[in-house]
C-alpha positions as CSV (number, residue, x, y, z in Angstrom):
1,X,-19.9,19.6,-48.7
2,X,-22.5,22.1,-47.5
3,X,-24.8,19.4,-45.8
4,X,-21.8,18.2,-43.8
5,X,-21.6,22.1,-42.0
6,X,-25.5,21.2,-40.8
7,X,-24.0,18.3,-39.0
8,X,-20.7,20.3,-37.8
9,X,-22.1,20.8,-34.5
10,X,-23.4,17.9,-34.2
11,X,-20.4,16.3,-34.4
12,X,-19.0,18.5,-32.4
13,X,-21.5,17.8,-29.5
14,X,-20.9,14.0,-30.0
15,X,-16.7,14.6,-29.7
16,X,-17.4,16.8,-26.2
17,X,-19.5,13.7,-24.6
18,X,-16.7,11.4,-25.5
19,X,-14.6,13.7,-23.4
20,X,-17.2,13.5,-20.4
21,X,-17.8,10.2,-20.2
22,X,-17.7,8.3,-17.4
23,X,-15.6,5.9,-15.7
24,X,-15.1,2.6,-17.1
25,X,-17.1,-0.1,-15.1
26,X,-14.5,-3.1,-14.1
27,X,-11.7,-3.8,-12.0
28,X,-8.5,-1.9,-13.3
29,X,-5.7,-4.4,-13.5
30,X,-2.9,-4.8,-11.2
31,X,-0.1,-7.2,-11.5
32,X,-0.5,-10.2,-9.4
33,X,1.9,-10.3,-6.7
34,X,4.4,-13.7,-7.9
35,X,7.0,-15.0,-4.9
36,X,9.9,-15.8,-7.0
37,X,12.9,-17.2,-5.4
38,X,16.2,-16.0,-4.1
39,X,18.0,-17.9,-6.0
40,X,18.2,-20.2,-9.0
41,X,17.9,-24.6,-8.1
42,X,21.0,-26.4,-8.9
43,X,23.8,-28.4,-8.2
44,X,26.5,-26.6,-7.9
45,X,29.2,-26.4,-4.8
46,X,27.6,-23.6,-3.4
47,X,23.9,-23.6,-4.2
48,X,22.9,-20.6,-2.0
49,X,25.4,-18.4,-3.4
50,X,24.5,-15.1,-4.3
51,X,22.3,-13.8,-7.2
52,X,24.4,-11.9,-9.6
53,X,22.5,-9.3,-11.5
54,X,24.1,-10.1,-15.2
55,X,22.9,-13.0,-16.8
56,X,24.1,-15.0,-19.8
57,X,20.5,-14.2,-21.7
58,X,21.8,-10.7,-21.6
59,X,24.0,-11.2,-24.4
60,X,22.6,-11.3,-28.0
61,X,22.5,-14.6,-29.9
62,X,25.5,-13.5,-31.9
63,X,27.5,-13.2,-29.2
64,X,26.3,-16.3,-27.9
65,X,26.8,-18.5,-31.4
66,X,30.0,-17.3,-32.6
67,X,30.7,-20.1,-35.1
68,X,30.4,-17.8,-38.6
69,X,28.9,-20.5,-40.1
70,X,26.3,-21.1,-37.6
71,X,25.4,-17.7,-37.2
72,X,24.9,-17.8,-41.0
73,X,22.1,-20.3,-40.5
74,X,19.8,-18.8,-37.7
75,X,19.8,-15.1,-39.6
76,X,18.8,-17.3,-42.5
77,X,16.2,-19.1,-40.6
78,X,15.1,-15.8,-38.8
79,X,14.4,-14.4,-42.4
80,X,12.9,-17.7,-43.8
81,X,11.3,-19.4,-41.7
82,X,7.6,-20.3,-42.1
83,X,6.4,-20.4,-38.7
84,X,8.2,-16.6,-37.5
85,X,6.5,-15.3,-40.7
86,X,3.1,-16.7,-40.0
87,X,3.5,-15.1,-36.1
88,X,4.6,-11.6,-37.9
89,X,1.4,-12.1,-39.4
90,X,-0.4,-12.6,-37.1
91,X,0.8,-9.3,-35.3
92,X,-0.4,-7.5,-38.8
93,X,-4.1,-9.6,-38.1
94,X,-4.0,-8.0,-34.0
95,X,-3.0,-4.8,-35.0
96,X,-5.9,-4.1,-37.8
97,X,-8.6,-6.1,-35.1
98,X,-7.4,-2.9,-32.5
99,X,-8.3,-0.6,-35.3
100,X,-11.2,-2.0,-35.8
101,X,-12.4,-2.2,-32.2
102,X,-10.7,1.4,-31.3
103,X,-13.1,3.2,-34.1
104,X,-16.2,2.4,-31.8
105,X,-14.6,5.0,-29.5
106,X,-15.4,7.7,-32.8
107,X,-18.2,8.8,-34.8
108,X,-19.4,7.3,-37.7
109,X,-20.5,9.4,-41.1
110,X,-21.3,8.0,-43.6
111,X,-22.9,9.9,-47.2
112,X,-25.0,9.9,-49.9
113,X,-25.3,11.4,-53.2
114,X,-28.4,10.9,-56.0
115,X,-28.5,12.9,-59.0
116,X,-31.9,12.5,-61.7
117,X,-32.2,14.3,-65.2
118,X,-35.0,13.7,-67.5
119,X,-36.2,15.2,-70.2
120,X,-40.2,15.8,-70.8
121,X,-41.2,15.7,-75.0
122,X,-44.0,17.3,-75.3
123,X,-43.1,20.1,-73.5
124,X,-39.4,20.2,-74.7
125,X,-38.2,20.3,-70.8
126,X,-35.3,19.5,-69.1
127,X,-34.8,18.9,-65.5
128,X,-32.1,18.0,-63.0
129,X,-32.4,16.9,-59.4
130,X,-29.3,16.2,-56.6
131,X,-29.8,15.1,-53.5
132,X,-26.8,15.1,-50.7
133,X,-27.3,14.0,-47.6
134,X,-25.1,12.9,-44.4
135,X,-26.0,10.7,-41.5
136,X,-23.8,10.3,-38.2
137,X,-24.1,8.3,-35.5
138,X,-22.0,8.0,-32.1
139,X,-22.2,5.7,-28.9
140,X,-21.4,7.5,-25.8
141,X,-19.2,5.5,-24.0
142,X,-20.5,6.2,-20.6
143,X,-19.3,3.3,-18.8
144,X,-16.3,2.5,-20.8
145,X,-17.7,-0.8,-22.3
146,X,-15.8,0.3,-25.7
147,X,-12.6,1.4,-23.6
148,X,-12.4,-1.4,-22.2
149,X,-13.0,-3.4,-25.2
150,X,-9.9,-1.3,-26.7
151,X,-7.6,-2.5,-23.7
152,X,-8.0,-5.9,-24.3
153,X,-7.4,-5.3,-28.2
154,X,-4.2,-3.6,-27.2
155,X,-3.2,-6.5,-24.7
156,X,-4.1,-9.1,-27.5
157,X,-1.7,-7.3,-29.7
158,X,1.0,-7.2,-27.0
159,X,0.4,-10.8,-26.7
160,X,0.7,-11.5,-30.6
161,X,4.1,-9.7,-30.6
162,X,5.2,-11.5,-27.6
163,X,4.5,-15.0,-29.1
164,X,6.2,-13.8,-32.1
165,X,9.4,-13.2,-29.7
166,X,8.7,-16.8,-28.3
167,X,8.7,-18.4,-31.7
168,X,12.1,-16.2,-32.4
169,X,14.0,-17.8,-30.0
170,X,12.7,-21.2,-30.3
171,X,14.0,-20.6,-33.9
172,X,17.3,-19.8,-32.5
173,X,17.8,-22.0,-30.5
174,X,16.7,-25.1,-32.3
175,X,19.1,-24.3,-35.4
176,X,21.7,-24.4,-32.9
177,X,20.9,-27.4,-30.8
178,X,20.1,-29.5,-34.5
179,X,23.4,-27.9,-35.2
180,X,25.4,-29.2,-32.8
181,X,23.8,-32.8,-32.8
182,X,25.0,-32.3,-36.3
183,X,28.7,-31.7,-35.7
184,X,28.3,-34.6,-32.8
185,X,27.3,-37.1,-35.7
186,X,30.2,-35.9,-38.0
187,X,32.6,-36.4,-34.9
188,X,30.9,-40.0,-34.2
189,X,30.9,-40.2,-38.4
190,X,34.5,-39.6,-38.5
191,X,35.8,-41.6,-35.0
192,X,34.1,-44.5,-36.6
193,X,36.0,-43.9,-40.4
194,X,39.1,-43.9,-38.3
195,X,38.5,-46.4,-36.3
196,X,37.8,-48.4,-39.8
197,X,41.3,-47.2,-40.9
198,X,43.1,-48.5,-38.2
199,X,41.6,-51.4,-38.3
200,X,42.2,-52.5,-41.6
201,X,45.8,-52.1,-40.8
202,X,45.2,-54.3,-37.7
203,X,43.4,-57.2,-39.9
204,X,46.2,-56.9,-42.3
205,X,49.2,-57.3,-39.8
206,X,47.2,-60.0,-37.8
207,X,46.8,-61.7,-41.4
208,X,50.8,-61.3,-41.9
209,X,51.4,-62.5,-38.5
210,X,49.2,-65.6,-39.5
211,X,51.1,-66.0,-42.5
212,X,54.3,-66.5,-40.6
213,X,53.1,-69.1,-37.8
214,X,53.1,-66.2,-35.0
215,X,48.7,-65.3,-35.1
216,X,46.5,-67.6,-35.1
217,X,42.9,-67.5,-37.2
218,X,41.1,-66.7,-33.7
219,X,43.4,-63.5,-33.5
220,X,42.0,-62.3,-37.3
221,X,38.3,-63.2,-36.8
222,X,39.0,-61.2,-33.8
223,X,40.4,-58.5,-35.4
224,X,37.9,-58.4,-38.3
225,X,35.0,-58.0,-35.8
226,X,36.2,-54.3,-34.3
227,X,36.7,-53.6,-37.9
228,X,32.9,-55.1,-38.8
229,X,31.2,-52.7,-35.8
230,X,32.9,-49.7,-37.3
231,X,31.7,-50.3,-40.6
232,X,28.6,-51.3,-39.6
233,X,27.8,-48.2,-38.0
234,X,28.8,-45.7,-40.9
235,X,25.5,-46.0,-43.0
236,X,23.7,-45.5,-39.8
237,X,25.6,-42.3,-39.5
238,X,25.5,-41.0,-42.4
239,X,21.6,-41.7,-42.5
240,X,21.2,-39.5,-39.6
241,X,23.4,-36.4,-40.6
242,X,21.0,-36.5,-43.9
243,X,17.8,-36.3,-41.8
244,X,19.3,-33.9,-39.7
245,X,20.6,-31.4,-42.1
246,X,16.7,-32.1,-43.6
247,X,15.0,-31.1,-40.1
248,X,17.8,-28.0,-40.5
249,X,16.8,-26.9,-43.7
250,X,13.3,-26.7,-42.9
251,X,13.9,-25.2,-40.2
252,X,15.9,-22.2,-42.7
253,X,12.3,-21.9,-44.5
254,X,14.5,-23.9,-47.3
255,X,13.9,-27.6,-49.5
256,X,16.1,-30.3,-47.7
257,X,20.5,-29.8,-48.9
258,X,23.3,-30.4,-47.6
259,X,24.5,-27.8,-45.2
260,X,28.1,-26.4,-44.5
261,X,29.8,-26.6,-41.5
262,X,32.2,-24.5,-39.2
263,X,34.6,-25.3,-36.9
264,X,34.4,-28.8,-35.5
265,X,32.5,-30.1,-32.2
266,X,35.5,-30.3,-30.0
267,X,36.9,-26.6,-31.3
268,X,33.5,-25.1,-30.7
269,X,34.4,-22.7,-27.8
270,X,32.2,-23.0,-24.5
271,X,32.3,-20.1,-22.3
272,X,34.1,-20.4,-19.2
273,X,31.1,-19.2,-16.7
274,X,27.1,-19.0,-17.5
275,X,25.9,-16.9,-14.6
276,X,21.8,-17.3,-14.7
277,X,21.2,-13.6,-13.0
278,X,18.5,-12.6,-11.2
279,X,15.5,-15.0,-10.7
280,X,13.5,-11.4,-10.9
281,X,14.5,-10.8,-13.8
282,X,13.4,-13.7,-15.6
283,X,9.8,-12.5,-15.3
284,X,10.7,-9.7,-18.0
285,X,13.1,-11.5,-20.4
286,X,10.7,-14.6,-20.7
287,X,8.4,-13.5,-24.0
288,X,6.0,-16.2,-22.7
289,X,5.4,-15.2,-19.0
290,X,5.0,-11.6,-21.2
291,X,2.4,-13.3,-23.5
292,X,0.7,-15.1,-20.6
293,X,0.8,-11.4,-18.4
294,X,-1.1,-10.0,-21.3
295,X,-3.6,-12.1,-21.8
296,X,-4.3,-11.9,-18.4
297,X,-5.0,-7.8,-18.9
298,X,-7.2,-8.9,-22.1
299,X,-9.1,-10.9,-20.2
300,X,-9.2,-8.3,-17.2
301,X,-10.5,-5.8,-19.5
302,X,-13.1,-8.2,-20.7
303,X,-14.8,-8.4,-17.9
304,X,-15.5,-4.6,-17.6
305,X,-17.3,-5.2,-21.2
306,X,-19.2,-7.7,-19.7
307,X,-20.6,-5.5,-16.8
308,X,-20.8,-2.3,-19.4
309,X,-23.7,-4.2,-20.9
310,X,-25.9,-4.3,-18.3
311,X,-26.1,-0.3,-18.1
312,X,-27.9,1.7,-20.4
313,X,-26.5,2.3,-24.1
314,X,-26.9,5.7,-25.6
315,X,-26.4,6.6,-28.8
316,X,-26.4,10.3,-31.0
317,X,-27.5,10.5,-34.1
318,X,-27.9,13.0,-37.5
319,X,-28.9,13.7,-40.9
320,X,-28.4,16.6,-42.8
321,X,-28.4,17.2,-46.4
322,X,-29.7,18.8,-49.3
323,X,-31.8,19.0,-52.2
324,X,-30.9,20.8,-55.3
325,X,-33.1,21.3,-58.3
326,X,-33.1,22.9,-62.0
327,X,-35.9,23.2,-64.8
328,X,-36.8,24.7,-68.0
329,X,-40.4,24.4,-67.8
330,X,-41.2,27.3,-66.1
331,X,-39.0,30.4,-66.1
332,X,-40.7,30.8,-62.1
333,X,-38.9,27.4,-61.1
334,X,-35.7,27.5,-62.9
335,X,-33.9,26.8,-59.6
336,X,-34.9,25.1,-56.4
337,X,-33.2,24.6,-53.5
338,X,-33.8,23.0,-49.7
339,X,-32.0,21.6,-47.0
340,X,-33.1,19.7,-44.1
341,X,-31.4,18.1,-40.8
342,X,-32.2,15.7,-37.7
343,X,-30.9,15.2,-34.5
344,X,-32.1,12.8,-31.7
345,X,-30.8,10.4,-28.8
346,X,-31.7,6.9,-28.5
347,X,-31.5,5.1,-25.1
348,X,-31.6,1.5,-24.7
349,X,-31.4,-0.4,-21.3
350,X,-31.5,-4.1,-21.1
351,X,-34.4,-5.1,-18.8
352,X,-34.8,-9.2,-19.4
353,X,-32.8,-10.9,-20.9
354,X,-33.0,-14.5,-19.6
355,X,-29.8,-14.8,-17.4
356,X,-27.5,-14.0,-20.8
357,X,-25.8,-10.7,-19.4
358,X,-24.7,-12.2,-16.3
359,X,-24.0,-15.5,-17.6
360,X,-21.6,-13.5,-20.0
361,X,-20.3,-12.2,-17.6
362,X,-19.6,-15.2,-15.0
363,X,-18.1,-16.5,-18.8
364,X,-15.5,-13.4,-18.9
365,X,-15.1,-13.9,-14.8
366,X,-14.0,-17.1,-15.5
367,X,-11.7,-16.9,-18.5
368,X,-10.3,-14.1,-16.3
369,X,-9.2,-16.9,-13.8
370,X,-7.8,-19.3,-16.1
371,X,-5.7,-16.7,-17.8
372,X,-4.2,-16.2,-14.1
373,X,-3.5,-19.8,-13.5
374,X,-2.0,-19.8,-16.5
375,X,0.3,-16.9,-16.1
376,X,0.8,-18.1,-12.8
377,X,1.7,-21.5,-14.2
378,X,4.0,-20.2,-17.3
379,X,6.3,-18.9,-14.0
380,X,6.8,-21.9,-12.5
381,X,7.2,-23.9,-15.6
382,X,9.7,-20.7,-16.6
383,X,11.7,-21.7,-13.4
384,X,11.4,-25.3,-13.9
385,X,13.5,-24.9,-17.4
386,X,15.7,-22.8,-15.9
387,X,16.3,-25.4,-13.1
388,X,16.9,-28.2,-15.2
389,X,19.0,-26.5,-17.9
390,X,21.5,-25.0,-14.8
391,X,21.4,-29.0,-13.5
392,X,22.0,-30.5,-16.9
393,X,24.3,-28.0,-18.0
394,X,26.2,-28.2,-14.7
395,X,26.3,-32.5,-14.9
396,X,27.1,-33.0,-18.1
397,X,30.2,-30.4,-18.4
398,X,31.4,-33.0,-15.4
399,X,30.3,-36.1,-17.6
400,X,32.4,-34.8,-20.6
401,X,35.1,-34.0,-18.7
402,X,35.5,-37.9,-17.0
403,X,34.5,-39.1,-20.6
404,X,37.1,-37.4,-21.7
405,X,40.4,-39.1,-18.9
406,X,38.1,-42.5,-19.7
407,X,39.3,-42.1,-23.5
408,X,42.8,-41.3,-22.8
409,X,43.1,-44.0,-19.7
410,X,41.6,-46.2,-22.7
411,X,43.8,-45.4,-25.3
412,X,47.0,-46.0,-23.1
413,X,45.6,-49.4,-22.1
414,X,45.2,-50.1,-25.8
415,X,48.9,-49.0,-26.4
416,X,50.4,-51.1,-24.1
417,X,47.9,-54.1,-25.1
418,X,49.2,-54.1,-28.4
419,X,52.7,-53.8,-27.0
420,X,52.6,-56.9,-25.1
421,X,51.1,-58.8,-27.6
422,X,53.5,-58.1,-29.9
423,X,55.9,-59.3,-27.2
424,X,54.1,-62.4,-27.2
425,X,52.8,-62.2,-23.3
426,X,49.2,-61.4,-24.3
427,X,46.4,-62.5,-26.2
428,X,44.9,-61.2,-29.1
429,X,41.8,-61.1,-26.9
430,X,43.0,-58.2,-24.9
431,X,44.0,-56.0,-27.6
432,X,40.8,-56.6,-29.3
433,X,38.6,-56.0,-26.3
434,X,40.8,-52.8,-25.4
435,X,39.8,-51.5,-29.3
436,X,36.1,-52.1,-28.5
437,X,36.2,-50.1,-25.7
438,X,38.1,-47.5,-26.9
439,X,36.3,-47.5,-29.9
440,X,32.5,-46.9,-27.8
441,X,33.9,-44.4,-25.5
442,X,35.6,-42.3,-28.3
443,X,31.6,-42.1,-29.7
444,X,30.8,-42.0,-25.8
445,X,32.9,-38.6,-25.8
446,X,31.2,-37.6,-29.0
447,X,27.8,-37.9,-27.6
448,X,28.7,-36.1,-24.4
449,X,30.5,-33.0,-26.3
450,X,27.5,-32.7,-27.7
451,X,25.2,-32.6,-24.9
452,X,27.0,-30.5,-23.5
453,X,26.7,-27.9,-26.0
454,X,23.1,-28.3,-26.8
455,X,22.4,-28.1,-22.9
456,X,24.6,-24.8,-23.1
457,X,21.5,-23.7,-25.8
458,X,18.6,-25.1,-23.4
459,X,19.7,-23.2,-20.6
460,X,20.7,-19.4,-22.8
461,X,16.4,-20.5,-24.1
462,X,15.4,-21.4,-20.6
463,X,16.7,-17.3,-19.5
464,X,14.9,-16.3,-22.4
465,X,17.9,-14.8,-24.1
466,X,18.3,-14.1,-27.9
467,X,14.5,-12.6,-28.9
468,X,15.9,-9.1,-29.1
């Protein structure tokens, strides 16, 4: 410990430089000035309406998702999932590579310690020798090459995390969008087993009606066919709920199963306005355009690395130590003792080195650049998504909605088909081509239920709601 007091002032000389260094050589950043618009693109009656400040992606996911069972699944998927884990670690990689890059900023010591005994025969003597010694070196950051460096460590990190928040809510919202197409299979599963059911009973009375001279074959051939498309579509159906609950379960970091459900499609409740908010606004709740908007300030900082290297580097440096001795030789040298200690400055200034300085920097200049057309480009496509989601969301609640009087206009015509058939003023032919219809807008409806609900989880991703 005594040869680290030679170096104490030493050290404490190379701590005051840090503290007078200079200013950091590169532009500062400054957030690039982004028009955004007024307002939102859609469809709706009144497209220039005013911007309300609260937005749908305000609310939590939870809040968002209140099937119990579904919510079940994405905190499953948020704990499990292989590709959220592998972003938290990279987070842990970002954060130990700003470590390692912020230590430049401090000095380095580093010591040594050799101890030698021996042991002479002849003479019957003994001896022991230990050496200590300390060596510390420090770059003075005079024109903030290694700050900079350090800012563009930190925005790395900030990025990391930020991707981590983008890979959250993709999470999110893909278990609920493969969850929805799941209940819209089950409902299109379950129209078609009824449809099956009702059928049969239709073959079977066409078959008595045969029987007693009132039907003809045509009418049960006729028949049979509704009852053949039905069945025919089941395996198909059930094939795809099992590849979907597969896609599902690895999306829950789990082996493919066979997942539970909640409440059914048509009882999931859909809220009664999805205000977008501010366009502003989106700039913050977006991880990505956050992600971009930091590597844009790495990148930024790079560049005042680039241009630190063509100023001179200086260094400090010490030693100190000391050497301690014992014999039994002589009774004159039965202890020994010395110390020593070193202090210099090194300079270095690059004078030619064949066009690589500025070359690295034009390189840093450049990847400056593309990291602001990106950022620049992650806005628009952030408003693009937005755009469409409002316009799909918007369409398709209107699509479901007509779907919806086509089924019931369809059923009644089916109704009173079979009525006058019965009465004998009607074909068979009607009534079967009345069930067809029926039965392809019932999985019609199906289809656009679910859109509409996995548009609902588009547009609450497209806010960038949920990653908090």
């Amino acid at each position: 410990m005594r040869c680290m007091g030679y170096l104490r002032p030493f050290i404490a000389a190379m701590l005051a430089s840090s503290l007078i260094a200079g200013c950091a050589v590169g532009p500062n950043y400054h957030k690039p000035d982004v028009q955004t618009p007024a307002v939102y693109h859609d469809l709706s009656e009144n497209p220039q309406a005013e911007a309300q400040a609260a937005s749908y992606a305000d609310l939590p996911w939870w809040q968002v998702f209140t099937d119990p069972v579904l919510q079940d699944l994405i905190r499953t998927a948020l704990k499990q999932n292989y590709d959220l884990q592998t972003a938290t670690e990279r987070i842990s990689a970002a954060r130990g590579q700003l470590a390692v890059t912020r230590s430049s900023l401090f000095p380095q010591v580093s010591g040594d310690g050799n101890f030698t005994g021996g042991k002479e025969q002849n003479f019957q003597s003994k001896s022991n020798f230990l050496a200590l010694t300390a060596d510390a070196a420090f770059q003075v950051d005079l024109f903030g090459g290694l700050r900079r460096a350090t800012q563009a460590s930190r925005a790395q990190l900030l990025a990391t995390e930020a991707a981590r928040q983008t890979v959250a809510l993709t999470v999110v919202s893909d278990v609920a969008s493969d969850y929805f197409e799941l209940l819209q299979l089950d409902l299109e599963l379950q129209i078609s087993r009824d449809t099956v059911k009702t059928q049969e009973d239709s073959v079977k009375l066409t078959s008595l009606r045969l029987d007693h001279g009132v039907a003809t074959k045509l009418d049960v051939l006729q028949a049979q066919q509704v009852l053949d498309t039905a069945n025919a579509s089941i395996p198909d159906l059930e094939r795809q709920i099992g590849q979907e609950e597969d896609a599902i379960s690895t999306l829950l970091g789990n082996y493919p199963q066979t997942l539970p459900r909640g409440l059914p499609l048509a009882d999931q409740p859909l809220p009664p306005g999805v205000p977008p908010g501010l366009p502003s606004s989106l700039l913050e709740r977006r991880p990505d355009i956050r992600q971009a908007e930091q590597i844009l300030i790495a990148q930024n900082a790079e560049i005042g690395v680039a241009k630190a290297q063509f100023f001179p580097q200086i260094s400090l440096t010490g030693a100190g130590g000391g050497a301690f001795g014992r014999s039994n030789l002589f009774s004159s040298l039965m202890s020994s003792q010395t110390s020593i200690w070193s202090y210099g400055v090194a300079v270095s200034q690059p004078i030619f080195t064949g066009g690589a300085l500025r070359g690295n920097l034009h390189v840093a200049e450049a990847q400056h650049e593309q990291a602001l057309t990106a950022y620049k480009q992650a806005i628009q496509f952030a408003f693009r998504d937005v755009s469409d989601a409002l316009i799909g969301y918007q369409k398709l609640h209107e699509v479901r909605l007509r779907q919806e009087q086509t089924v019931a206009d369809l059923a009644e015509s089916v109704r009173l088909s079979v009525m006058r058939y019965r009465g004998g003023t009607t074909t068979y032919l009607e009534v079967l081509d009345g069930q067809r219809s029926l039965f392809e807008a019932e999985i019609t409806l199906a289809q656009a239920r679910g859109a509409e609900y996995q548009s609902l989880v588009q547009l609450y991703k497209a806010l960038g709601g949920g990653w908090k």
